[in-house]
C-alpha positions as a Markdown table, in Angstrom:
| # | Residue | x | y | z |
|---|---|---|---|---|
| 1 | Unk | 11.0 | 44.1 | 1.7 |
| 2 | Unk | 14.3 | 42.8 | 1.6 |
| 3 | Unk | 13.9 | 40.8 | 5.0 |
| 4 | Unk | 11.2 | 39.0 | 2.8 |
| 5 | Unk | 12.6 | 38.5 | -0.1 |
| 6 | Unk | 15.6 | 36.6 | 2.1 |
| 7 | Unk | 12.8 | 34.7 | 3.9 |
| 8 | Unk | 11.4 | 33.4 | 1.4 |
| 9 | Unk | 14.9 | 32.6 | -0.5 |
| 10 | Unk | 15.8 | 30.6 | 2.8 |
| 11 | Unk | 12.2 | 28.9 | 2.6 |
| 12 | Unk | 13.2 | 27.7 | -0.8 |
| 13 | Unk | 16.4 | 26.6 | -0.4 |
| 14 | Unk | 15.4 | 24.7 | 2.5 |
| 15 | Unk | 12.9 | 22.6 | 0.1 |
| 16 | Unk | 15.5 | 22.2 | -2.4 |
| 17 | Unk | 17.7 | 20.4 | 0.0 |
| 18 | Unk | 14.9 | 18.5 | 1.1 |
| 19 | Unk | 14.0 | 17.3 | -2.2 |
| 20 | Unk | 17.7 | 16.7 | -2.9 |
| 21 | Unk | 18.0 | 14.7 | 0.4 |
| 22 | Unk | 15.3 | 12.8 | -1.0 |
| 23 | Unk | 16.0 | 9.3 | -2.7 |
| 24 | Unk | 15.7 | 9.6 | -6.5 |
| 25 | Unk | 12.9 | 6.7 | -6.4 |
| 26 | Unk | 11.1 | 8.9 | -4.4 |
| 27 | Unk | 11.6 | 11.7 | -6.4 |
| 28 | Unk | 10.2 | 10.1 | -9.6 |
| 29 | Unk | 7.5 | 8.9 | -8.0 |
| 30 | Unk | 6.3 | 12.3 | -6.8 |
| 31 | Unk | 6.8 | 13.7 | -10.5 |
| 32 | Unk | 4.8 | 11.2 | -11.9 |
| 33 | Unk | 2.5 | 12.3 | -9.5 |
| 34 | Unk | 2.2 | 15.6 | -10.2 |
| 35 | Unk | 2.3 | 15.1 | -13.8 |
| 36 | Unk | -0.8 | 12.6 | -13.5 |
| 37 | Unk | -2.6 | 14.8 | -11.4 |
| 38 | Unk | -2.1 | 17.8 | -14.0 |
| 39 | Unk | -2.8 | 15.4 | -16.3 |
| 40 | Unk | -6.6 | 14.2 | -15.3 |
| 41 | Unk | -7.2 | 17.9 | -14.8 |
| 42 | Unk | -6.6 | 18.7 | -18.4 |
| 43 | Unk | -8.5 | 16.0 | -19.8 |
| 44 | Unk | -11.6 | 17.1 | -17.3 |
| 45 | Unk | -11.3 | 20.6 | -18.6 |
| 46 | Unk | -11.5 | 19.1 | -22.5 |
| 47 | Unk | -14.3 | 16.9 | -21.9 |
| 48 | Unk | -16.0 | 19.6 | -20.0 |
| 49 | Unk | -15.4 | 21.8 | -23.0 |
| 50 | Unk | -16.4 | 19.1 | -25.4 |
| 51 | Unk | -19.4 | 18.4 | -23.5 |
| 52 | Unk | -20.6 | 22.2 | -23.6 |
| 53 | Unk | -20.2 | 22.6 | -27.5 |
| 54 | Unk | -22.1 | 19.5 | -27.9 |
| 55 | Unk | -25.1 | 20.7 | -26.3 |
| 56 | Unk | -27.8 | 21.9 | -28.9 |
| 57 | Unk | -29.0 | 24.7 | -27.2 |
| 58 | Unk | -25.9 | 27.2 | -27.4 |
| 59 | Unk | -27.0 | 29.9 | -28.6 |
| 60 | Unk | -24.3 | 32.8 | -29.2 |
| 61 | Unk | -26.1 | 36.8 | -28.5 |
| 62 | Unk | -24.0 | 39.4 | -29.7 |
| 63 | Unk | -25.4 | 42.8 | -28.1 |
| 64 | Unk | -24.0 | 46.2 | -28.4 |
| 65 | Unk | -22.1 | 46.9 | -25.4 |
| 66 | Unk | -24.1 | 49.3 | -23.5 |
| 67 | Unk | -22.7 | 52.6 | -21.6 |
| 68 | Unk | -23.2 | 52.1 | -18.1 |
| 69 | Unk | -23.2 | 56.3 | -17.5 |
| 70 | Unk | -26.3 | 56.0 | -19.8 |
| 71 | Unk | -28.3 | 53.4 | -17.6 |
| 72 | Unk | -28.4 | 55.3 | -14.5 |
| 73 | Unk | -31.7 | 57.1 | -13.6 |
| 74 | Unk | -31.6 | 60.9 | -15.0 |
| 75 | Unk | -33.0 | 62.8 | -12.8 |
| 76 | Unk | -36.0 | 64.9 | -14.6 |
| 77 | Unk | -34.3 | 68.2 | -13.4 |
| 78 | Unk | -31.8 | 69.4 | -15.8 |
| 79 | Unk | -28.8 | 70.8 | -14.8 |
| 80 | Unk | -28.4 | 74.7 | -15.2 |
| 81 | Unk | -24.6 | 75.2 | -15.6 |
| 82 | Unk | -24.0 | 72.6 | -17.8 |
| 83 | Unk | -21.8 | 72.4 | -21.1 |
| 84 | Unk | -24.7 | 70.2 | -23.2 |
| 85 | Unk | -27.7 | 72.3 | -22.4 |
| 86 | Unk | -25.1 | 75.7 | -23.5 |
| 87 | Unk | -23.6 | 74.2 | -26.7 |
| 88 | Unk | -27.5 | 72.9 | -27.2 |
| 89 | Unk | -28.6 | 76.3 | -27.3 |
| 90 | Unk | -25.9 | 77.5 | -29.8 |
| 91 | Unk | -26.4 | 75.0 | -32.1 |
| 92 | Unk | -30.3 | 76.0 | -32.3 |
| 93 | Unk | -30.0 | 80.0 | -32.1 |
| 94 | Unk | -31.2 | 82.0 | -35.5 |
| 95 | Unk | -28.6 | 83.4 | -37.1 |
């Protein structure tokens, strides 16, 4: 772990002192990049989003969230040792 972590420390401070080799002009230019590029992508993702909650057919369904234990197939043999079929019995014995 510790050979990595120094790896990847050299790896990084191998790109800082290329990006501070780098002429400042250049430097500018990239950020502008990137920040043009991050840009676009954000207003995308808005007009995406405002494209979506413009359409007429959204419909919101709010459903009960259902167990997923209680989906499975039960098999039509009940189990003979268990707690529910015992406390079941209890709870309808005459007293």
């Amino acid at each position: 772990m510790k050979n990595l972590r120094t790896t990847i420390n050299n790896w990084f401070d191998k790109l800082d002192g290329q990006w501070r080799a780098m002429p400042v002009e250049k430097q500018h230019r990239y950020t502008l990049l990137l920040f043009s590029v991050y840009a676009l992508l954000s207003i995308i993702v808005l007009l995406k989003v405002c494209y979506d909650v413009a359409q007429p057919d959204n419909t919101l369904t709010i459903e009960h969230i259902e167990n997923p234990i209680n989906r499975q197939n039960k098999s039509s043999v009940s189990p003979q040792d268990s707690i529910n079929t015992i406390l079941k019995r209890k709870m309808y014995e005459r007293q």
